[in-house]
C-alpha positions as CSV (number, residue, x, y, z in Angstrom):
1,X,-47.8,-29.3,18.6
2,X,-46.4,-26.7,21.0
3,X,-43.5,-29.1,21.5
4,X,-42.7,-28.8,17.5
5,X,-42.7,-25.1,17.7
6,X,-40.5,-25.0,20.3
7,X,-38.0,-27.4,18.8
8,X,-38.3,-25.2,15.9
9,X,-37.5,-22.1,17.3
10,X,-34.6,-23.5,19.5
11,X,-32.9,-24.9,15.9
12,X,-33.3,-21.7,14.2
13,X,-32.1,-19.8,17.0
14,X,-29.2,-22.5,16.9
15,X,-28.5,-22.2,13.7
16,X,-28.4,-18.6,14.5
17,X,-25.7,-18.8,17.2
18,X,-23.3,-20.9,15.3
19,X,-23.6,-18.4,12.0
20,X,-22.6,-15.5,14.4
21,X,-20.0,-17.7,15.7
22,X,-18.6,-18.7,12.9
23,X,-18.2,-15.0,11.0
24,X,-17.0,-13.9,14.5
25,X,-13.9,-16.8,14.2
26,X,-13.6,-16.0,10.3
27,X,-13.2,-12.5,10.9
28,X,-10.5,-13.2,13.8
29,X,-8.9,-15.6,11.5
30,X,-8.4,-12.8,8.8
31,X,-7.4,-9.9,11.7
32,X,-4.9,-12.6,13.0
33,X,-3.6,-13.1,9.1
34,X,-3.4,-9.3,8.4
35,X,-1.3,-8.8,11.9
36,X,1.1,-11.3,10.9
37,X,2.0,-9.4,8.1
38,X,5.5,-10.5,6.0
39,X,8.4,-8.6,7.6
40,X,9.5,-7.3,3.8
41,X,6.0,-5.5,3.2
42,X,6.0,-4.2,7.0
43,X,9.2,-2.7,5.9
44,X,8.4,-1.6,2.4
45,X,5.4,0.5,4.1
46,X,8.3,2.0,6.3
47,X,10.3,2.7,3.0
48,X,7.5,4.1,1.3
49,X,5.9,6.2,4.1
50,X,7.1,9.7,2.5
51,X,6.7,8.6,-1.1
52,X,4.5,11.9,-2.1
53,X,7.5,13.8,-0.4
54,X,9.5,12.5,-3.4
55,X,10.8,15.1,-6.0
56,X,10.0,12.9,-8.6
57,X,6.9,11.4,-7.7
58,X,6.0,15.0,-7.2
59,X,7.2,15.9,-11.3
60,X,5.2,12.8,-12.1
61,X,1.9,13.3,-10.7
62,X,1.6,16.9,-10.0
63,X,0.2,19.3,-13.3
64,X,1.7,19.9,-16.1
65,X,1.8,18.5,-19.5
66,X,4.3,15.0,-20.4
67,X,6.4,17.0,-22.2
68,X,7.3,18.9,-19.3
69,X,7.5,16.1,-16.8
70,X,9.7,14.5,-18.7
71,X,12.3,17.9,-19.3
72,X,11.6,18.3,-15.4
73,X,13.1,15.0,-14.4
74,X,15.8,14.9,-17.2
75,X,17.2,18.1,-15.4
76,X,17.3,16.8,-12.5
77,X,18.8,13.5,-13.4
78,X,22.6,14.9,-14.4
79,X,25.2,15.5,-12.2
80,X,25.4,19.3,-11.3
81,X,29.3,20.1,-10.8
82,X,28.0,23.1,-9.0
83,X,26.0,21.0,-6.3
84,X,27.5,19.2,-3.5
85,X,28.4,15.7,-3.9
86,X,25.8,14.7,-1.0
87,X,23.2,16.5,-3.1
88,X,23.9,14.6,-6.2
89,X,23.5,11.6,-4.3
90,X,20.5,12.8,-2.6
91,X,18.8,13.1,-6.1
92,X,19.7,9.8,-7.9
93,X,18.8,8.5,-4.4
94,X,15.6,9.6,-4.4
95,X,15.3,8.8,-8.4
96,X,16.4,4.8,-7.5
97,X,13.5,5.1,-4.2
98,X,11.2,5.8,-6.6
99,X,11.4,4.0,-9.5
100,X,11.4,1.0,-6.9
101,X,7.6,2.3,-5.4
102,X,6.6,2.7,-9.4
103,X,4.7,-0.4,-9.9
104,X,6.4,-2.6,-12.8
105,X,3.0,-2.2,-14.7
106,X,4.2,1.6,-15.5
107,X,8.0,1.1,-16.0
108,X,8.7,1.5,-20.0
């Protein structure tokens, strides 16, 4: 009877082993899939990084009521004579950045 026990142990204990192994290999498989990230989302990330630096991401989700937002970014959607040409470019720059971030579930 001492034999049966044993045997029994010794499965469960395999049975054991290979469970750890196997989550340890799953979890390397999905570390190993995350790290091989697509090139285009590596360099979205990079495109993104300074999103919340963004004068129009900061309109759109800092305080204030819609009404406002919205008069915020119309003025600075024109081109302002009495701005430098790099500055106007700058600005619809920025605009174009990010209404590429804003996911299409929010675009009108």
């Amino acid at each position: 009877m001492a034999g049966n026990e044993e045997s029994g142990a010794r499965l469960k204990r395999q049975e054991t082993t290979d469970d750890i192994l196997n989550v340890a290999l799953q979890r390397g498989q999905r570390a190993r899939a995350e790290a091989q990230e697509r090139p285009e989302q590596r360099v979205e990330r990079k495109k993104f990084a300074a999103i919340e630096g963004n004068p129009f991401y900061k309109i759109v989700f800092g305080e204030g009521d819609p009404e406002a937002k919205k008069a915020a970014i119309a003025s600075q959607l024109p081109y302002n004579l009495a701005d430098e040409k790099s500055d106007n470019k700058e600005r619809l720059a920025a605009f174009d950045l990010f209404k590429e971030w804003l996911p299409p579930i929010h675009r009108g």
